[in-house]
LUMLOLUM-380394 format. One record per residue (C-alpha): x, y, z; residue in one letter; residue number from 1. Coordinates in nm, 2 decimals, always signed. Layout:
BEGIN
      xx      yy      zz  r    k
       X       Y       Z  A  NUM
...
This chain:
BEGIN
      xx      yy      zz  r    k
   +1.21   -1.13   -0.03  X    1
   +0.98   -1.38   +0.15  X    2
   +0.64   -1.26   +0.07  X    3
   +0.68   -0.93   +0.08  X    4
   +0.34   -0.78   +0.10  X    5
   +0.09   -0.66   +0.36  X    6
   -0.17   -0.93   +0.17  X    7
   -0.21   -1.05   -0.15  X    8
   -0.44   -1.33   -0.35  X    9
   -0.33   -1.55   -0.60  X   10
   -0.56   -1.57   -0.97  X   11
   -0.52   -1.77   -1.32  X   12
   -0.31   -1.77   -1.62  X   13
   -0.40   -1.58   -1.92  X   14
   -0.11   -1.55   -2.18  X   15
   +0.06   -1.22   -2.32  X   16
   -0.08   -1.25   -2.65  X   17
   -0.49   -1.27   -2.51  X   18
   -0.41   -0.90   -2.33  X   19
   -0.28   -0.78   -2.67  X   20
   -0.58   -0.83   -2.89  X   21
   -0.78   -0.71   -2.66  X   22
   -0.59   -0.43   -2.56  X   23
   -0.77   -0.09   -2.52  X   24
   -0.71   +0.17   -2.80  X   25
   -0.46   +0.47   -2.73  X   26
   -0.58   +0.82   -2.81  X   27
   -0.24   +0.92   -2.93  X   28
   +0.11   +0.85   -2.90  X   29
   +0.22   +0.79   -2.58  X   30
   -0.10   +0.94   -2.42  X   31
   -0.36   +0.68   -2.22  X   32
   -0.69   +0.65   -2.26  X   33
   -0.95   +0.76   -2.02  X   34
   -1.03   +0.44   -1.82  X   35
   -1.40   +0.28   -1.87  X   36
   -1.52   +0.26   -1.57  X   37
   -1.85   +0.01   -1.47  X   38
   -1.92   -0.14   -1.14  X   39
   -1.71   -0.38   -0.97  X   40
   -1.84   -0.72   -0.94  X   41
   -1.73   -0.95   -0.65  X   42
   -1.65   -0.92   -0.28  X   43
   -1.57   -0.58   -0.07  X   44
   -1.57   -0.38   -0.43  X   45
   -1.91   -0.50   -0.46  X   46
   -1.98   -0.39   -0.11  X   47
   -1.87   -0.04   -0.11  X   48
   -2.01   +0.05   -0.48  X   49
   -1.69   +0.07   -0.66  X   50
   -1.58   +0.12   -1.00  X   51
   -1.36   -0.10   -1.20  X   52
   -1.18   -0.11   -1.58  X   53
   -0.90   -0.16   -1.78  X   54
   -0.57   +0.08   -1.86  X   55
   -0.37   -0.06   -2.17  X   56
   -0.05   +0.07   -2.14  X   57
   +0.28   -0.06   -2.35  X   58
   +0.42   -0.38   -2.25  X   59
   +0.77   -0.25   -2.34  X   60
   +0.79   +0.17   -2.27  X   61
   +1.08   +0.19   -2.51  X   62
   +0.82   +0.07   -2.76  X   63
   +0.49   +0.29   -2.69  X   64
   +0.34   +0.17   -3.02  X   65
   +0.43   -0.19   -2.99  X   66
   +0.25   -0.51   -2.78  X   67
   -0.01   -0.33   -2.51  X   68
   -0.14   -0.51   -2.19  X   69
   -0.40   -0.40   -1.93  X   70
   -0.41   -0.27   -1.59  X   71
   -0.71   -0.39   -1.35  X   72
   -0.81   -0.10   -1.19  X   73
   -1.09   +0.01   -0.91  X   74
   -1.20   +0.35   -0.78  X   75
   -1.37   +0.46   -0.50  X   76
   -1.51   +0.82   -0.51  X   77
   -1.49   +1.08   -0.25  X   78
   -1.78   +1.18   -0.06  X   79
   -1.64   +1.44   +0.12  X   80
   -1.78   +1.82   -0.01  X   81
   -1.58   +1.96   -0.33  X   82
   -1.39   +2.21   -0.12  X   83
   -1.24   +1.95   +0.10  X   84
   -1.12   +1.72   -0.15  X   85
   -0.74   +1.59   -0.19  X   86
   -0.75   +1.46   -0.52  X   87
   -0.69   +1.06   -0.59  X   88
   -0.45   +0.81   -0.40  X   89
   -0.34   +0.50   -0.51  X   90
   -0.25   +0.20   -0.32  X   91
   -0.01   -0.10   -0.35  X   92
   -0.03   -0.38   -0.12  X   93
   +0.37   -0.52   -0.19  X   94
   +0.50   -0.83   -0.28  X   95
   +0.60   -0.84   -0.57  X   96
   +0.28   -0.99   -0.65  X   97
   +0.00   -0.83   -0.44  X   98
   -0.30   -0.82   -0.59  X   99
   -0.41   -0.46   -0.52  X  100
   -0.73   -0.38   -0.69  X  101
   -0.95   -0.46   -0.37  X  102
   -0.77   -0.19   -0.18  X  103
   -0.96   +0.05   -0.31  X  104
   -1.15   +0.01   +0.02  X  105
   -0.90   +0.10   +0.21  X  106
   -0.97   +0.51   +0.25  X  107
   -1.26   +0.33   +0.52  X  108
   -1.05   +0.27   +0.76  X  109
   -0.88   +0.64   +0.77  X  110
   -0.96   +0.79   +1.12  X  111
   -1.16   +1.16   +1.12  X  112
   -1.32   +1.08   +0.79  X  113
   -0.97   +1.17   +0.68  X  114
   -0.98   +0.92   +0.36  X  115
   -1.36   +1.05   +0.22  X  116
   -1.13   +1.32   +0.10  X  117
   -0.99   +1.08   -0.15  X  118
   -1.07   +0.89   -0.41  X  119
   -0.91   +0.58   -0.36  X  120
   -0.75   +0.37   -0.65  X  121
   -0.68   +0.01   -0.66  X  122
   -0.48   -0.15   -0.91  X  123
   -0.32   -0.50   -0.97  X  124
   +0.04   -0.41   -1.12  X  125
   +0.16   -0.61   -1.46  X  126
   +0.13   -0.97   -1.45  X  127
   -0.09   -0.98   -1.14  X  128
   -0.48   -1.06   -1.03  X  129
   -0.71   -0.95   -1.27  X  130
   -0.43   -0.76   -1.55  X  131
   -0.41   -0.92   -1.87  X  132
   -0.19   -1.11   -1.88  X  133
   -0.15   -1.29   -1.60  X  134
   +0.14   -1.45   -1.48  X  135
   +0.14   -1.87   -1.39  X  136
   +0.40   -2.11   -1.44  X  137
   +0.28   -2.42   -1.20  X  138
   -0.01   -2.41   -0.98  X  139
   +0.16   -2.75   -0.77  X  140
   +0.48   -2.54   -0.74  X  141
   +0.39   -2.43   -0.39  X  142
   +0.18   -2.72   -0.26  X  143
   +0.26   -2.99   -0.02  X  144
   +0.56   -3.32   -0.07  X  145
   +0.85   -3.06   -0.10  X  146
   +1.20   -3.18   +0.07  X  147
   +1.32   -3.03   +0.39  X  148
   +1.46   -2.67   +0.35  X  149
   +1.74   -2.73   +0.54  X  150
   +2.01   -2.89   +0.25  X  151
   +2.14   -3.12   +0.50  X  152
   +2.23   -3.38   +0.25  X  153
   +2.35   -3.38   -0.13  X  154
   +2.00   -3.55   -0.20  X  155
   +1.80   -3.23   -0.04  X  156
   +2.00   -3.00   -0.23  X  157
   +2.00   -3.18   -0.54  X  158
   +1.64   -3.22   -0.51  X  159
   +1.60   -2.84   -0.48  X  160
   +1.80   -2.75   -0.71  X  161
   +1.56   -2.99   -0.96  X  162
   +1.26   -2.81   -0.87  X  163
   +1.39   -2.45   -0.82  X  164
   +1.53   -2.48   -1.21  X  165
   +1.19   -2.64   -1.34  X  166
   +0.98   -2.40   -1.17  X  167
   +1.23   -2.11   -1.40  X  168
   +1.17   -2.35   -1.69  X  169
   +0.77   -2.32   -1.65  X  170
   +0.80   -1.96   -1.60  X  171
   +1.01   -1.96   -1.97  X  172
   +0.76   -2.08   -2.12  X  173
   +0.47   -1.89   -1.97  X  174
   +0.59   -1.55   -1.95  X  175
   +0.81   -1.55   -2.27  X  176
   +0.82   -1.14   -2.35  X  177
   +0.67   -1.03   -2.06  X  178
   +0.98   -1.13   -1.83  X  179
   +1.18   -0.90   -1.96  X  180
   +0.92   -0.59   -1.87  X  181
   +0.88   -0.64   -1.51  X  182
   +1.07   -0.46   -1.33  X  183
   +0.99   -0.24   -1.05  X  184
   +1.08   +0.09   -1.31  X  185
   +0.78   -0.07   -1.55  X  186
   +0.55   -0.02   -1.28  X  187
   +0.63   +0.29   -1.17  X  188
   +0.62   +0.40   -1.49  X  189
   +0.26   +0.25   -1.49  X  190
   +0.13   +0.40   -1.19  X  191
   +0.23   +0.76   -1.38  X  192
   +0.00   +0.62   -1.68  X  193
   -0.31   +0.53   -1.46  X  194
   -0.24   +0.94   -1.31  X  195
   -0.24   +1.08   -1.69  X  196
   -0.53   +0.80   -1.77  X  197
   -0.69   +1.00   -1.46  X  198
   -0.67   +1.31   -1.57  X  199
   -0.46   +1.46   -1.26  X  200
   -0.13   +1.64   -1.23  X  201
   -0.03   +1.52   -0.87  X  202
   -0.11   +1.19   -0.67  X  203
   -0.10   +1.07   -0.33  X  204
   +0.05   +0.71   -0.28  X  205
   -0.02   +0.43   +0.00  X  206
   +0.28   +0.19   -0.02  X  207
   +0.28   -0.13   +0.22  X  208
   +0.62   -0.36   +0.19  X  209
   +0.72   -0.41   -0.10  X  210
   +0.49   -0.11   -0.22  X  211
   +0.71   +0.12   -0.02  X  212
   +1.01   +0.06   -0.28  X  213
   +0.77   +0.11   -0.58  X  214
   +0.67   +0.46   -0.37  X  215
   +1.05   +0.60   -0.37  X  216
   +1.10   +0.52   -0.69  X  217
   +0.83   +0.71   -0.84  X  218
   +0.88   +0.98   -0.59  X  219
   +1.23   +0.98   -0.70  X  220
   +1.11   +0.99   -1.07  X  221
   +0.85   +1.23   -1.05  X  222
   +0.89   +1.46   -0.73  X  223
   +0.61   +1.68   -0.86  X  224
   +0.39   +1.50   -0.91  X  225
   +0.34   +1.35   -0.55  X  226
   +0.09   +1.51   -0.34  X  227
   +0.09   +1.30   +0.01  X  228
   +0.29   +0.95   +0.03  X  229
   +0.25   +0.74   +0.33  X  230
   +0.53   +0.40   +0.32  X  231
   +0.44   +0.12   +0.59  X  232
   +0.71   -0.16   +0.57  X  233
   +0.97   +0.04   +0.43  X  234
   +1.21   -0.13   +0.20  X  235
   +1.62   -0.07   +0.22  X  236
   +1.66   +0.11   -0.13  X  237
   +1.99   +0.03   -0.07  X  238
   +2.01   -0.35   -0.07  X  239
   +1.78   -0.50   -0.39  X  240
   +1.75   -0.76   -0.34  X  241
   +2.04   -1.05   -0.25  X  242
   +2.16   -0.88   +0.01  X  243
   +1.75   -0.81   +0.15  X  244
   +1.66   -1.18   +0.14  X  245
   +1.98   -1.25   +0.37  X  246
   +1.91   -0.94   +0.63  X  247
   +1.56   -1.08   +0.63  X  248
   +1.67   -1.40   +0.73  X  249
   +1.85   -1.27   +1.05  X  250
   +1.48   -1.06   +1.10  X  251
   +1.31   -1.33   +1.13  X  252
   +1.47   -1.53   +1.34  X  253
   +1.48   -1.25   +1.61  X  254
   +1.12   -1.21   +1.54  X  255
   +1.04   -1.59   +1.58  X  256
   +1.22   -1.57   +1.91  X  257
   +0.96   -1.32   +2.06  X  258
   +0.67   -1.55   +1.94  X  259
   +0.87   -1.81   +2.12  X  260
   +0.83   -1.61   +2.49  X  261
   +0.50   -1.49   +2.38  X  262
   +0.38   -1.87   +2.34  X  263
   +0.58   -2.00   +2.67  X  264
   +0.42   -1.68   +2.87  X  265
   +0.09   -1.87   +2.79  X  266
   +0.25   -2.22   +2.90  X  267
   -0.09   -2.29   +3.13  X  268
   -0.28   -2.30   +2.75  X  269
   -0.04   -2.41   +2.49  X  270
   +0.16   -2.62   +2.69  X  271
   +0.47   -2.63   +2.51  X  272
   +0.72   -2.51   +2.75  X  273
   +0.76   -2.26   +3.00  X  274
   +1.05   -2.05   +2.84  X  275
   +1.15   -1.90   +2.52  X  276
   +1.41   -2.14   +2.50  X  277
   +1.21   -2.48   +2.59  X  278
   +1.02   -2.39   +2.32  X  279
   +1.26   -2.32   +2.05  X  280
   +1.38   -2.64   +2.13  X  281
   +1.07   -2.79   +2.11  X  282
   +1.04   -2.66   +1.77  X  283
   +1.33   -2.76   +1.61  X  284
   +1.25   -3.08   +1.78  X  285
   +0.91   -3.11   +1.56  X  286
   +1.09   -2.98   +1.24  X  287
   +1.35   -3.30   +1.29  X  288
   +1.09   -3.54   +1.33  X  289
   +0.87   -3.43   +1.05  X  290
   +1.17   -3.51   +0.82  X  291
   +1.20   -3.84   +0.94  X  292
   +0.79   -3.87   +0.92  X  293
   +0.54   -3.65   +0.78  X  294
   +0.23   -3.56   +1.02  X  295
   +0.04   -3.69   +0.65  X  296
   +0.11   -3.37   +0.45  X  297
   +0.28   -3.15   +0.71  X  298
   +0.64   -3.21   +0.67  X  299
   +0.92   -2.97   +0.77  X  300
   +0.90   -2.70   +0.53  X  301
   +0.53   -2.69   +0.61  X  302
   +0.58   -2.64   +0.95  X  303
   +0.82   -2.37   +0.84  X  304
   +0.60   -2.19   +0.68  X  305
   +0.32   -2.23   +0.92  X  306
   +0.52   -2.02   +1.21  X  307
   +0.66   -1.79   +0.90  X  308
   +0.29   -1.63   +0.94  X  309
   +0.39   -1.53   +1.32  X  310
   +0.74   -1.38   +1.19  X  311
   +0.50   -1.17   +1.03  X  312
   +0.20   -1.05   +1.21  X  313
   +0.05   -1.07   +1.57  X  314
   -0.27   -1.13   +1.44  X  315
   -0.24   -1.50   +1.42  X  316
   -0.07   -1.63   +1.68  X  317
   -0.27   -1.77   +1.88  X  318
   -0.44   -1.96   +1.60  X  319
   -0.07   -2.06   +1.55  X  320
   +0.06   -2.18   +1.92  X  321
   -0.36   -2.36   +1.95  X  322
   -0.24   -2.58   +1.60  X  323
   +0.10   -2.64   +1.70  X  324
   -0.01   -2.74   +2.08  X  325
   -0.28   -2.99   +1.89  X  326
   +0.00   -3.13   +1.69  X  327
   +0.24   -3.18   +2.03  X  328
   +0.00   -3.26   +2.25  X  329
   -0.25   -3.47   +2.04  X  330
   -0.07   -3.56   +1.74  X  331
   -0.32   -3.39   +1.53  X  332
   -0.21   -3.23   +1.22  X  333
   -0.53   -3.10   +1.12  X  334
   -0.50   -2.74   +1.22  X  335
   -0.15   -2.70   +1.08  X  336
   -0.31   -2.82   +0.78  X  337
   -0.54   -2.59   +0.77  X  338
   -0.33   -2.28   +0.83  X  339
   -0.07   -2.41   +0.59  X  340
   -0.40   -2.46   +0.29  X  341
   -0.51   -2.10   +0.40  X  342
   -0.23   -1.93   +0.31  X  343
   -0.10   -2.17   +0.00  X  344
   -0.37   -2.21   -0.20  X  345
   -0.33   -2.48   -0.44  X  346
   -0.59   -2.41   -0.72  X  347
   -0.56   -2.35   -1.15  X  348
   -0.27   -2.00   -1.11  X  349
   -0.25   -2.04   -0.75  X  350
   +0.11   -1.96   -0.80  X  351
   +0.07   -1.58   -0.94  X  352
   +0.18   -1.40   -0.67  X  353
   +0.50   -1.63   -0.63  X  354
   +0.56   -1.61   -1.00  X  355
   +0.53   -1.17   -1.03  X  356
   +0.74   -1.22   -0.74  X  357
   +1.02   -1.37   -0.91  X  358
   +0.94   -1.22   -1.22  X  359
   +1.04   -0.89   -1.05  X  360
   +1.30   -0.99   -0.79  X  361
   +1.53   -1.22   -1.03  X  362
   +1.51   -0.88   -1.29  X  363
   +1.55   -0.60   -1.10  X  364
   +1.90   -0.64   -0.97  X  365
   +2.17   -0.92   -1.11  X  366
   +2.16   -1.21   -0.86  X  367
   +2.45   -1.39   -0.81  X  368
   +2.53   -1.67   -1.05  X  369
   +2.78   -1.90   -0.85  X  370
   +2.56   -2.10   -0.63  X  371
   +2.92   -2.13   -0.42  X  372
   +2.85   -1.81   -0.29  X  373
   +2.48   -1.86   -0.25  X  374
   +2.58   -2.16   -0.06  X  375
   +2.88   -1.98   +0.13  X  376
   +2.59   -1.73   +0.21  X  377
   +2.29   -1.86   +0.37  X  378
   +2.51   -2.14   +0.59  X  379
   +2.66   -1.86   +0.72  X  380
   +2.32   -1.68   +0.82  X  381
   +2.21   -2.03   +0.90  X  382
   +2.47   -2.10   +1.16  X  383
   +2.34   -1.76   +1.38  X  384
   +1.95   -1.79   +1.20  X  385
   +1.85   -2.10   +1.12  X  386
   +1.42   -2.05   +1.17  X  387
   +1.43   -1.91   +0.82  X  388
   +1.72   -1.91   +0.61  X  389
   +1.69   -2.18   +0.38  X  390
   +1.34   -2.17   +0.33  X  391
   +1.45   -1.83   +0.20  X  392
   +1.69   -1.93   -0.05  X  393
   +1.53   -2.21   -0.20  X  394
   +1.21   -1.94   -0.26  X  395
   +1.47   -1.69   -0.42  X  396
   +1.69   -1.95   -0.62  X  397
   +1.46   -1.96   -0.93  X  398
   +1.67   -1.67   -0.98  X  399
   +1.94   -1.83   -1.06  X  400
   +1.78   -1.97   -1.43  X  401
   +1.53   -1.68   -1.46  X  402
   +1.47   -1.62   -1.84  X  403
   +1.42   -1.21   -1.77  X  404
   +1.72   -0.99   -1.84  X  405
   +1.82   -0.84   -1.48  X  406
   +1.93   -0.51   -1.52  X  407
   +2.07   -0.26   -1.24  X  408
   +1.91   -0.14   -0.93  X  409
   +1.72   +0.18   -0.95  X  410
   +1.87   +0.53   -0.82  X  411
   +1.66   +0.64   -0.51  X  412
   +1.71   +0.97   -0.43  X  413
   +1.43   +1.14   -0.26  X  414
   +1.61   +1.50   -0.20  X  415
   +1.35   +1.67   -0.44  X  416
   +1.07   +1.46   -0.26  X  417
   +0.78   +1.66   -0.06  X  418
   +0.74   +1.53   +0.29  X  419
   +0.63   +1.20   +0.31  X  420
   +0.51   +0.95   +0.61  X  421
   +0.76   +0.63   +0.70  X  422
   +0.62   +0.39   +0.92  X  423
   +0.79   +0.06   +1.07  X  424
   +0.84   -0.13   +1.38  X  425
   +1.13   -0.18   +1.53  X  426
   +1.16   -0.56   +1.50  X  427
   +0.99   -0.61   +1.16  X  428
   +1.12   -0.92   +1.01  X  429
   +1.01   -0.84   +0.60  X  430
   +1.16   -0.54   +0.65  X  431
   +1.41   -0.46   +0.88  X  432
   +1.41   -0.10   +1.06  X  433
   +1.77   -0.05   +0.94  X  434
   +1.57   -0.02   +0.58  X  435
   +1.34   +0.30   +0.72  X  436
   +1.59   +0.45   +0.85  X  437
   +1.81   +0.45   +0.52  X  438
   +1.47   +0.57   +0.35  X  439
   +1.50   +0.85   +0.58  X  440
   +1.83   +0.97   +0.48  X  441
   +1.75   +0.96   +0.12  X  442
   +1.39   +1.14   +0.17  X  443
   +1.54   +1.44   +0.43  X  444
   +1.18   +1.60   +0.41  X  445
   +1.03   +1.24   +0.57  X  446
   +0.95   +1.17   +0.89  X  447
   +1.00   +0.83   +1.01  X  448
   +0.72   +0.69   +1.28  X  449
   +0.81   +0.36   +1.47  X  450
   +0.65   +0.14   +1.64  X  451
   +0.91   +0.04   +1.97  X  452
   +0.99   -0.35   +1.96  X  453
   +0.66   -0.46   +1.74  X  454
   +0.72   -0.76   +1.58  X  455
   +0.42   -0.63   +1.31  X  456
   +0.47   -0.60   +0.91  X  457
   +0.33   -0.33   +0.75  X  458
   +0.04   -0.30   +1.02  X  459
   -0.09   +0.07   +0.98  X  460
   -0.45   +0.10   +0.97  X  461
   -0.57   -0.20   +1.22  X  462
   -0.65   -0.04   +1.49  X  463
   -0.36   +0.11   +1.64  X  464
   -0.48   +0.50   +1.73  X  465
   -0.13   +0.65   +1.77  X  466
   +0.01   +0.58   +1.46  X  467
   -0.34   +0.52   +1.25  X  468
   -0.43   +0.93   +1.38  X  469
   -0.07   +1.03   +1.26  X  470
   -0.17   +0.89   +0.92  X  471
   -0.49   +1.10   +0.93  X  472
   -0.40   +1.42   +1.03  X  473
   -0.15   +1.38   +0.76  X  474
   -0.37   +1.28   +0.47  X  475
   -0.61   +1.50   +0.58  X  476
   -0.38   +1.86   +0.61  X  477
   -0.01   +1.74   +0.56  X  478
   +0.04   +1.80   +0.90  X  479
   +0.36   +1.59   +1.01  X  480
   +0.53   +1.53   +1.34  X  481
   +0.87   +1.75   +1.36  X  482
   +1.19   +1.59   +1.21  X  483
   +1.46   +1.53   +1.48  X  484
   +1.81   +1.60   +1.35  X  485
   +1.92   +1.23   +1.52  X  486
   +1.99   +0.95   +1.31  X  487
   +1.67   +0.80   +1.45  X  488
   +1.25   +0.73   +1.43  X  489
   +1.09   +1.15   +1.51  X  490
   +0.78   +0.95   +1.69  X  491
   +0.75   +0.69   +1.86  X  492
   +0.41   +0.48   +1.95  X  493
   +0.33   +0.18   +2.11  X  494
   +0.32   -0.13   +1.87  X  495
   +0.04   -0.30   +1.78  X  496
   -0.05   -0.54   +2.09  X  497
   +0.00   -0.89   +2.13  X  498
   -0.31   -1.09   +2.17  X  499
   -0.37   -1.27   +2.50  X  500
   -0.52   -1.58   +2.44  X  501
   -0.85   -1.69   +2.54  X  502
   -0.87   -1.97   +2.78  X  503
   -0.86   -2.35   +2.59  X  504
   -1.24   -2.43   +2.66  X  505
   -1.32   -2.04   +2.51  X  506
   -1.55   -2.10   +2.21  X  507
   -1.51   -1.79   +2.05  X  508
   -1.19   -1.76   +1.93  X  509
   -0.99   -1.39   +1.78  X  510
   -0.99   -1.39   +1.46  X  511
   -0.74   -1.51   +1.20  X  512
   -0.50   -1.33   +1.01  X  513
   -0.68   -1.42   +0.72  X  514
   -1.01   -1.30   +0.87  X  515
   -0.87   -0.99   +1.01  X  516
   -0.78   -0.92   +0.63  X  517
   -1.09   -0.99   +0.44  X  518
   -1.27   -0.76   +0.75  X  519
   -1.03   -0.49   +0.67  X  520
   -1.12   -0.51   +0.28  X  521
   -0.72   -0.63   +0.19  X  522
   -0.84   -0.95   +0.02  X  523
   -1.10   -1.06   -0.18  X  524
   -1.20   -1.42   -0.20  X  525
C-alpha cells in the first residue's frame, strides 16, 4: 500500500554483511541476549532520557545459528509506583518501512498518566532506520523528473516500466540475502525476540497502519503472550496486498473528494472554486497542464503526491489548499515545492522506507505476474477513481521483478486473542473501514471504535478526548467499551476536526503535518 504508516523517516545504507560481523553474541541457541542499553543520542530520545541498543537476532529463523543482524531499539522506563505497573509495550508506526525507534515517546501523550505505567519500547524492524543493515537501493528513485502517472501513452508506460524494473534491479543488488527474510512473519517473530531479550512473559502492542497487521499476526501467533493491544489503521487481513493497493485506490479518491468541499467551503481564502466539483475540475485541470509544462520541478506526479498528504490527514490541509491557491492564483510553485521536498527527502538512503516497503509487500503474498491484469486492473479502478490509481501502481510494480521469494499470506485468526482495542475512521483512505471490521470478526473478543466520516489515518493520540480517553482507560485497567452483537463499530466518536483556516493576511499559521509529528515525538530529524 501507498505509505502505509502513521509516520516514518528515511536513513542510509549499510550492507548485510557490516550487521553480521558486528552482530551481538547469543547466550545460547536460540535464546537472545539481554539488550545493552546506554542513552539515546539525538532528538525527542534525547529529550525524554531514553535508552537505546542493539538486539542481534537471526537473519534467517530457520537458521538460528547462521548470519545475525541487529534491532535498533529504545526504552522508556515507567515512572509510575511498582504496584501500578503494566509491564512493557511496544510500538510500530507501519509502513512497511516506519522507522519506529523514536516512538518510544509515545506513552507521553496517554491521557490520566495512563502510559507512566509502561515502559515504552521503540524499535526500527529489519532493514529499517537505525538496524543493521539497512536497506537502500537509489536515493534519486523518489525525487523529482518522473513521467506522469497516468500511462496515457505507450511512451509513459514504457517509461515506467524502465524505472519500476531498475529500481527492483538496485534493490538485487543491495539487499541480496536479506530479501528473502522480510516478511511480515520475520518481524513478528522479532518483536517475540526483543520480549525474551526483555525478560518478560507477556507484552502490550501499539500498532498504527501497517503496524496493525504485524499486531494480529503476533497475536495470532502467540495469544498468551499479549497483555493489552491497541490497532489504529487497521489493515484487512484478508486482502495482502494486490487486492489492498486496489481498495485503497477507490479510498482515496472518496477521501480527496471531501478535501475538495472542505477547500471550496473556504472559497473567500483559497479561491479555487466555490464547489466540490469546481474544484476537482480545477485540479485535474492543473495535473493536465503540468504534463504539458512543468511549474520547474512540480510536474504531475508531484502534484499527485502533494494532495496524497490530504487523502491522508487533516492536519495539513490548509498548508495544502494555501500552496495550491499560490500555484493557481500566482503561478508560484514554491510552496508545492516545498511540501513535495518535506515529505520526499532526496538525500544518501532517502529511499529506506520505500525500499522495506517493497521488500515486504512484493514478499509477503505472490503479486500478480501478467502485467495484462495489472493493466486490466487499475484502468478499471481508474475509470470510477482516477485521483490515485496509477500513482499506486507504478509505486507497487517493482513487485513485479522483485528478487525476494513471495511466499503465502499469513493465517490471522484471533479467536484465542484477549480483547484488544480497533480504532478507524470511517472514511480512512490507507485503510479502508471495511478492513476493521473484518479484523473484528477474526478477533471476536475486540472492540472496534470509529471515528463517524473522518477522513484521518491512524490519528489516535492527537488530541481527540473521546477516542484518546477510550485508549487510556483501556491501557490503564483493560476496561473496554461493550461489544455489540451487530456487524458494526461498538463506539462511536466524533472524528478528528477539520481545521478552519485562518484568514490569508494571518501570520501565524497551524501547524504542518510534519510539525504536528515531530511535536508529538513520531519523527526524529
Amino acid at each position: 500500500m501507498r505509505r502505509f504508516w502513521a509516520a516514518a523517516t528515511a536513513v542510509a545504507l549499510c550492507a548485510v554483511g557490516a550487521a553480521v560481523t558486528e552482530a551481538q553474541a547469543v547466550t545460547t541457541r536460540g535464546a537472545p541476549a539481554p539488550i545493552a542499553w546506554g542513552a539515546c543520542t539525538e532528538g525527542s530520545l534525547k529529550t525524554q532520557r531514553a535508552e537505546c541498543g542493539f538486539l542481534s537476532v537471526p537473519l534467517d529463523y530457520a537458521k538460528p545459528d547462521g548470519a545475525k543482524i541487529e534491532l535498533a531499539v529504545s526504552r522508556i522506563k515507567a515512572t509510575a509506583p511498582a504496584d501500578k505497573r503494566q509491564g512493557v509495550i511496544l510500538v510500530n508506526p507501519g509502513g512497511p518501512g516506519g522507522s519506529g525507534r523514536g516512538m518510544a515517546v509515545l506513552g507521553q501523550h496517554v491521557p490520566k498518566q495512563a502510559g507512566a505505567a509502561y515502559d515504552w519500547i521503540g524499535f526500527d524492524p529489519r532493514g529499517v532506520g537505525s538496524s543493521k543493515p539497512k536497506l537502500t537501493c537509489d536515493s534519486d528513485y523518489t525525487g523529482y523528473n518522473r513521467p506522469p502517472y497516468v500511462p496515457s501513452t505507450q511512451e509513459i508506460e514504457k517509461a515506467w516500466h524502465a524505472r519500476t524494473t531498475a529500481y527492483a534491479a538496485a534493490c538485487a543488488r543491495a539487499g541480496g540475502a536479506l530479501l528473502d527474510h522480510m516478511r511480515s512473519e520475520d518481524t513478528v517473530r522479532d518483536i517475540d525476540r526483543i520480549r525474551e531479550a526483555l525478560g518478560v512473559e507477556k507484552i502490550s502492542f501499539y500498532g498504527f497502519s501497517y503496524g496493525t497487521y504485524l499486531g494480529q499476526l503476533y497475536a495470532t501467533r502467540n495469544p498468551e503472550r499479549v497483555h493489552r493491544m491497541v490497532l489504529d489503521g487497521v489493515v484487512d487481513p484478508g486482502r495482502v496486498w494486490y487486492q489492498s493497493n486496489l481498495d485503497q485506490d477507490i479510498a482515496f479518491d472518496r477521501a480527496i473528494k471531501v478535501y475538495f468541499a472542505w477547500i471550496a467551503k473556504y472559497d473567500s481564502v483559497y479561491k479555487l472554486g466555490r464547489t466540490a466539483a469546481a474544484v476537482e475540475k480545477l485540479y485535474y485541470q492543473q495535473l493536465a497542464a503540468l504534463a504539458k509544462k512543468p511549474a520547474g520541478s512540480i510536474g504531475p506526479a508531484e502534484l499527485t503526491d502533494v494532495f496524497l498528504q490530504p487523502g491522508y490527514y487533516v492536519f495539513g490541509w490548509e498548508e495544502t489548499a494555501r500552496a495550491f491557491s499560490a500555484w493557481v492564483n500566482d503561478k508560484d510553485p514554491a510552496q508545492l515545492k516545498r511540501i513535495f521536498d518535506e515529505n520526499h527527502e532526496q538525500t544518501e538512503g532517502a529511499d529506506n522506507g520505500y525500499a522495506v516497503y517493497l521488500a515486504v509487500q512484493c514478499t509477503d503474498a505472490p503479486w500478480p505476474a501478467s502485467w495484462k491484469k495489472w493493466s486490466r486492473d487499475n484502468w478499471r479502478v481508474h475509470r470510477k477513481a482516477p485521483f490515485e490509481t496509477w500513482g499506486n501502481a507504478w509505486y507497487n510494480a517493482p513487485c513485479r521483478h522483485w528478487a525476494g521469494d513471495a511466499g503465502t499470506p499469513a493465517e490471522v485468526d484471533g479467536s484465542k486473542a484477549p480483547p484488544i482495542l480497533l480504532i478507524n475512521e470511517t472514511l480512512d483512505a490507507a485503510t479502508p473501514y471495511s478492513g476493521a471490521l473484518e479484523a473484528r470478526r477474526r478477533f471476536p473478543r475486540s472492540v472496534l471504535l470509529e471515528g463517524i466520516d473522518g477522513t484521518t489515518h491512524a490519528g489516535s493520540l492527537f488530541g481527540n478526548a473521546c477516542v484518546d480517553n477510550t485508549i487510556a482507560d483501556y491501557l490503564a485497567a483493560g476496561t473496554l467499551p461493550g461489544r455489540v452483537k451487530a456487524d458494526r463499530s461498538d463506539k462511536q466518536c466524533e472524528p478528528i476536526a477539520k481545521p478552519t483556516p485562518l484568514a490569508p493576511t494571518a501570520k501565524n499559521a497551524r501547524p504542518s503535518l510534519t510539525e504536528r509529528l515531530l511535536l508529538q515525538g513520531a519523527i526524529d530529524r
